[in-house]
C-alpha positions in Angstrom: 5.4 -25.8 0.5 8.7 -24.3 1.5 10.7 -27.2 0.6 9.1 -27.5 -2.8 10.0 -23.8 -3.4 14.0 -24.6 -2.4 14.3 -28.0 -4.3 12.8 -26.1 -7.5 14.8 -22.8 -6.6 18.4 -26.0 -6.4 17.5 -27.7 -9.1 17.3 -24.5 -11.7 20.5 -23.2 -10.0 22.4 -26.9 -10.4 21.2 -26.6 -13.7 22.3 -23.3 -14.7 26.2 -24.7 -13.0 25.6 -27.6 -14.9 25.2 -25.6 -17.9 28.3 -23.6 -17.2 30.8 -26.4 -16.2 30.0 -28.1 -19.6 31.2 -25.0 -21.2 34.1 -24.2 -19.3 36.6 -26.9 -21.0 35.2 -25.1 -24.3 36.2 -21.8 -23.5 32.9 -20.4 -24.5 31.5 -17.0 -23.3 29.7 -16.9 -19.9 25.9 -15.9 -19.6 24.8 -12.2 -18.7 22.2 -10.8 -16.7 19.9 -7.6 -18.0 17.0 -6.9 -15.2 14.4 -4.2 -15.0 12.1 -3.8 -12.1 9.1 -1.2 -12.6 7.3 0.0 -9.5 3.9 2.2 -10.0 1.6 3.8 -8.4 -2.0 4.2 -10.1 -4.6 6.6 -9.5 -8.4 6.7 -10.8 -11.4 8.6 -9.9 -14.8 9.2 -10.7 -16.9 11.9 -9.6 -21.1 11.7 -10.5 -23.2 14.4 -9.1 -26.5 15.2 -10.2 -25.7 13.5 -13.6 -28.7 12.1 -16.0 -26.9 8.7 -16.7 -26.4 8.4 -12.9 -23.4 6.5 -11.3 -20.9 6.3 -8.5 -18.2 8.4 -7.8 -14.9 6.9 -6.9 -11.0 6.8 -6.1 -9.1 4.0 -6.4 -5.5 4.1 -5.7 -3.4 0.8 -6.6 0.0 -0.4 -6.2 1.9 -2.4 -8.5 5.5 -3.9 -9.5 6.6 -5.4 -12.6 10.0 -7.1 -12.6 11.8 -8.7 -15.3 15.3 -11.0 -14.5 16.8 -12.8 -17.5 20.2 -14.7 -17.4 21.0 -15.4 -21.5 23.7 -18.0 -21.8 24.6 -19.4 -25.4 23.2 -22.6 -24.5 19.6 -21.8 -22.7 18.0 -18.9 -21.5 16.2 -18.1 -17.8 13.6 -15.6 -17.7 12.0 -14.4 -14.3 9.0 -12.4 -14.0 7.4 -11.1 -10.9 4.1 -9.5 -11.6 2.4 -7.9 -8.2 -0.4 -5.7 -7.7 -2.9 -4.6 -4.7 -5.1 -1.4 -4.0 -8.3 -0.3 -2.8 -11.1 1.7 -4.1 -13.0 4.2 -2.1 -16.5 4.2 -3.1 -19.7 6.3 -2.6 -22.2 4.5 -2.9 -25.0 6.1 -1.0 -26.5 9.3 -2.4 -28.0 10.4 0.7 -24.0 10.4 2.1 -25.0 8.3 5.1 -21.6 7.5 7.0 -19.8 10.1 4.8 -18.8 10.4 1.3 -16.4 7.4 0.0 -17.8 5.9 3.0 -17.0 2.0 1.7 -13.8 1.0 0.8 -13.1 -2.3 -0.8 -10.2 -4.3 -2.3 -9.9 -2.9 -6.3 -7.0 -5.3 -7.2 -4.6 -7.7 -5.5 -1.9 -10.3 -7.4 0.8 -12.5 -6.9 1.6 -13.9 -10.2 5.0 -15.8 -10.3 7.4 -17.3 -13.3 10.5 -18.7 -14.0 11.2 -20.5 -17.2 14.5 -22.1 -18.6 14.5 -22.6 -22.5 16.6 -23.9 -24.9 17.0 -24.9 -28.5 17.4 -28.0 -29.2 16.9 -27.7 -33.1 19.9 -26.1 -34.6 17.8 -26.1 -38.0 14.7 -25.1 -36.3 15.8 -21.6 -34.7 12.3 -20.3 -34.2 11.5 -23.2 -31.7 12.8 -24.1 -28.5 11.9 -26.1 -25.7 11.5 -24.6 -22.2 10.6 -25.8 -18.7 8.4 -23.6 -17.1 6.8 -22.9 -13.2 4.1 -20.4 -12.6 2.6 -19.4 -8.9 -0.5 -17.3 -8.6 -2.2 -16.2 -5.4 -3.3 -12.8 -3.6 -1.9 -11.3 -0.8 -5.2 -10.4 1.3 -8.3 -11.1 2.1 -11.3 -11.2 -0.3 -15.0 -10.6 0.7 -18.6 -10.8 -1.0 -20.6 -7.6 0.1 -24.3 -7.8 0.7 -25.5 -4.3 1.2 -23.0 -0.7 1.5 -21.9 1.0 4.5 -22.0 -0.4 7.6 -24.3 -3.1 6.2 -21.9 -4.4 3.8 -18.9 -4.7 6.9 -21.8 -6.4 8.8 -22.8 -8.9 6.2 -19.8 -9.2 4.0 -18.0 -13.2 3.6 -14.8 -14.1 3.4 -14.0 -15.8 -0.1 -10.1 -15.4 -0.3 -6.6 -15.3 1.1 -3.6 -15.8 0.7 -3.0 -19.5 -0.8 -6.9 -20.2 -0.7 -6.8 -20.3 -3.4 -3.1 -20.5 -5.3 -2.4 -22.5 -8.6 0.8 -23.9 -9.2 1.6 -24.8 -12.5 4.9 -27.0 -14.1 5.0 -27.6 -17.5 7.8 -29.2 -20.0 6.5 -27.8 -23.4 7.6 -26.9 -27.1 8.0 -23.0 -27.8 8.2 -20.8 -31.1 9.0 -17.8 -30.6 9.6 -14.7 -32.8 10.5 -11.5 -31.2 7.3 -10.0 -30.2 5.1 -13.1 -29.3 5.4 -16.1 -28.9 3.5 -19.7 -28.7 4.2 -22.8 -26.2 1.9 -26.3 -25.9 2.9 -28.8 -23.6 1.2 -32.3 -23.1 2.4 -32.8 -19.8 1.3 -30.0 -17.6 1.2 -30.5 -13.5 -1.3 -27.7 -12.2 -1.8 -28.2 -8.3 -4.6 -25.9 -6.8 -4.1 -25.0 -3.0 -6.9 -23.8 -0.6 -4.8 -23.6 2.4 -7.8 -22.7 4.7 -10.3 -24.9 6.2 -12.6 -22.7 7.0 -13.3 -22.0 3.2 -13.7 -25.9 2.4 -16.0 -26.3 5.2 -18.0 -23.7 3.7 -17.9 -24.9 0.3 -15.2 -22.8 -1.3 -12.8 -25.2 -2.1 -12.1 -24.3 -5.7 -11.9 -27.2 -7.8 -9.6 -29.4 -4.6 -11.3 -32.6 -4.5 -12.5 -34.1 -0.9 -12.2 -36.9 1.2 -15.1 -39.4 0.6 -15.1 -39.2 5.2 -15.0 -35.2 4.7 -18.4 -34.2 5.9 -19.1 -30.5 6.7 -21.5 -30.8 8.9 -19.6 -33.2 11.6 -16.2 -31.1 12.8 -14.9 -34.9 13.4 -14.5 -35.4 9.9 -12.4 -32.7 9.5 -9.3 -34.1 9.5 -9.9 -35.3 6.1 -10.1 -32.2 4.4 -7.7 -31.9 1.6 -6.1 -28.3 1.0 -4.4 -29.7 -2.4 -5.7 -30.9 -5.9 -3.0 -31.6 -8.5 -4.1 -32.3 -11.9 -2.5 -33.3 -15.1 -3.6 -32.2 -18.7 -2.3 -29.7 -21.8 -1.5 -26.6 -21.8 -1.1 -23.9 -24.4 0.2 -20.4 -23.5 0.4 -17.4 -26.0 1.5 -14.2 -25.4 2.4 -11.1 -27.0 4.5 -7.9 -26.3 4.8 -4.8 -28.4 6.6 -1.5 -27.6 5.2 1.3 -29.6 2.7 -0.3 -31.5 1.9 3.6 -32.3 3.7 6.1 -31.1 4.5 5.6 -26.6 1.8 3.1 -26.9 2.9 -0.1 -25.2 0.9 -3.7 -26.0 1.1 -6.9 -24.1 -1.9 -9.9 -24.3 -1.9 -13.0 -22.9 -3.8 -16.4 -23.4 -3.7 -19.7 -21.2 -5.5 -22.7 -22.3 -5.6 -26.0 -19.4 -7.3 -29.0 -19.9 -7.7 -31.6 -17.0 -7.1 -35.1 -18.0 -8.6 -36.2 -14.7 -12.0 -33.8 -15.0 -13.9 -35.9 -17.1 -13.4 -38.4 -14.2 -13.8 -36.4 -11.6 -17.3 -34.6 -13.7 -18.9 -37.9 -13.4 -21.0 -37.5 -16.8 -22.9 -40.6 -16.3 -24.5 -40.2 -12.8 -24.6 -36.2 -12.2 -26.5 -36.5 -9.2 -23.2 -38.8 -7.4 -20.6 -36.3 -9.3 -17.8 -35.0 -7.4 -18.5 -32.0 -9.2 -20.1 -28.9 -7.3 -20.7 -26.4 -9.6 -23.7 -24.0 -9.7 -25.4 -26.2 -12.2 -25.7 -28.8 -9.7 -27.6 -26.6 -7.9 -31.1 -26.8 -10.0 -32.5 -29.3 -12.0 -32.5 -27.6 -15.0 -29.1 -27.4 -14.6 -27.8 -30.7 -14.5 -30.2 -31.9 -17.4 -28.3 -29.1 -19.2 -24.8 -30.6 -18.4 -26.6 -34.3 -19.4 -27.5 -32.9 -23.0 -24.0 -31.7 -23.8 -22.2 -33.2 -26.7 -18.4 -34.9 -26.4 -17.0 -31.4 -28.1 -19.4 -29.3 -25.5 -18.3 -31.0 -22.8 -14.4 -31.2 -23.7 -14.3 -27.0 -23.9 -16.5 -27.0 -20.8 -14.3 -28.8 -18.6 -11.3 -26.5 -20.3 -9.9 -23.5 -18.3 -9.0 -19.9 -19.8 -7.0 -17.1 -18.7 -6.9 -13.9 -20.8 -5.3 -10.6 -20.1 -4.6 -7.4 -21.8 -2.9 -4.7 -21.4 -2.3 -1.2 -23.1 -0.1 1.5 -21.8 0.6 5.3 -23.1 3.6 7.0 -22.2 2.0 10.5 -21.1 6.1 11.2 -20.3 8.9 9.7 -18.7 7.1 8.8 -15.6 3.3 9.3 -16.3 1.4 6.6 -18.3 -2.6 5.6 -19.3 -3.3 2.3 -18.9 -6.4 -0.3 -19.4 -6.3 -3.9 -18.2 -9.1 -6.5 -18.7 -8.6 -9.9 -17.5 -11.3 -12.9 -18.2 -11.3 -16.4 -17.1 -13.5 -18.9 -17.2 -12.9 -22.2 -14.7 -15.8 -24.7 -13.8 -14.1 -25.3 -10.5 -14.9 -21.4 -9.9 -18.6 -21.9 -9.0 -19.5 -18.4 -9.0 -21.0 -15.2 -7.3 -23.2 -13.4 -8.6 -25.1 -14.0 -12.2 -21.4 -14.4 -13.9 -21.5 -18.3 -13.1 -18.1 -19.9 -14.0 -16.9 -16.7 -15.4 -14.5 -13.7 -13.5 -13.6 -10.4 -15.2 -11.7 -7.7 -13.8 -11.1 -4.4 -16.0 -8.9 -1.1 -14.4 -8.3 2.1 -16.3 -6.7 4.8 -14.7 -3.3 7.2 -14.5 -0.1 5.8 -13.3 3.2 7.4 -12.3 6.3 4.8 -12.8 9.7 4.2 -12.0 11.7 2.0 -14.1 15.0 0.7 -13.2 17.1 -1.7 -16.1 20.1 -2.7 -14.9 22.3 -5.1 -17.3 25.3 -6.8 -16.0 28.1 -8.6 -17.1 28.7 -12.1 -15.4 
């Protein structure tokens, strides 16, 4: 994995010298750099006591960094973006205040979310579209668990069902951009998204998250496990919008988000025709009912169920220079996620809270 990072990290930088040399003979005007790196620190809470609509109090306290690196040359542009987050919640959960109050604390938010893109426009006509070549890494730093009880009873009975790289997506893709100034749209046709589980102990207990196994994997014989794969790369589309607005009203701040990724290899690996022999694992598999369900669907219904989705969307209010609002919700929906809980294929995270900010923009001349 660390080689792939340094012969993507070489091959952007010989092209960005490429790039250059060509214009050197030309006398044209070098590229410059403009960064700016945003490090917060958020702060919620939510106090119930005695209350008729009930509910449990809370403090979460959350991390985050927002970084933004972007080298404009008259020829192509490279954009960075390093999106992190992680923080816990301390929760009281039990009304009688056995073990204390806030006496469970659990993981509230944790994200690695990686991207570096290199665009260009290779219609002079055109000048709303471009084409770009684009690498996105997501992961978490830490460990995630499913709770079964609070207190002591949930550190007793809770499972491991994350870390870091189990699971991470990689994802490459060569696509067609328009672009205006506040949003933009980009679909590429060829689109490499490799999943990683990088744990065994997951697979082995059925987590593997979409990456396909060994025909010899077999989890109940430790002999077998030398077959386990930790890496699933699939090909398909992809179409990313986003959309960034400073001030929509007055210090209000907008940005949403939309990822579209269809498999060209899922159909294959879904195994329509004999469920029961599928490769596929998900929580309809699990009953009956649920794979006649999957047998009924139509070519359409099965096209947008195999399709992944990522939406996120953020709103921030300047309180001052340093003190903002915010509100994030983030859906997805992935078949290869088979679910905990009654959500099924589907995950949704939503924060509110108070953060205080520092932001640092630095442009440079090359």
């Amino acid at each position: 994995m660390k080689r792939i990072f340094m012969l993507c990290a070489a091959l952007m930088a010989m092209t960005a010298v490429a790039q250059d040399n060509a214009a050197a003979p030309e006398q044209k005007p070098a590229g410059t750099w403009s960064t700016s790196s945003t490090p917060a620190l958020k702060l919620s809470e939510f106090m119930f006591d005695n209350w008729s609509k009930s509910g449990n109090s809370q403090i979460d306290l959350t991390a985050t960094f927002f970084g933004n690196y972007k080298y404009t040359h008259p020829k192509y542009i490279w954009d960075n973006v390093v999106d992190l987050a992680y923080g816990f919640a301390w929760q009281d959960l039990d009304n009688d205040t056995v073990g204390g109050l806030f006496e469970t604390r659990r993981k509230s938010n944790d994200k690695i979310d990686l991207t570096s893109a290199i665009s260009w426009k290779p219609f002079e006509k055109l000048p709303d579209w471009g084409a770009s070549f684009t690498a996105n890494l997501k992961t978490q730093f830490g460990s995630g668990y499913e709770y079964d009880g609070i207190g002591a009873e949930a550190e007793a009975t809770k499972r491991q069902v994350s870390h870091f790289f189990a699971p991470a997506y990689l994802t490459t893709a060569l696509s067609f951009e328009y672009k205006k100034s506040d949003w933009s749209v980009s679909l590429s046709f060829l689109t490499g998204k490799t999943t990683f589980v990088c744990n065994d102990g997951f697979i082995v207990n059925g987590l593997d998250y979409g990456v396909i196994q060994d025909d010899r994997f077999n989890p109940a014989d430790p002999e077998t496990y030398k077959y386990i794969n930790n890496a699933y790369f699939a090909l398909g589309s992809y179409i990313k919008a986003q959309y960034l607005k400073k001030d929509i009203v007055k210090n209000l701040d907008l940005y949403a988000r939309l990822e579209i990724f269809y498999d060209y290899q899922k159909p294959k690996n879904m195994s329509w025709d004999n469920l029961d022999k599928s490769k596929y694992t998900g929580i309809e598999m699990e009953t009956p009912e649920g794979r006649q369900r999957l047998t009924a669907l139509s070519p359409m219904q099965r096209f947008f169920f195999e399709t992944d989705l990522d939406f996120e969307v953020k709103l921030d209010y300047r309180l001052s220079e340093h003190i903002a609002a915010n509100f994030a919700l983030n859906l997805k929906y992935d078949t290869d996620f088979s679910g905990m809980g009654s959500w099924g294929h589907w995950q949704i995270y939503q924060m509110a809270g108070v953060q205080v900010f520092f932001s640092w923009k630095t442009p440079k001349a090359n």
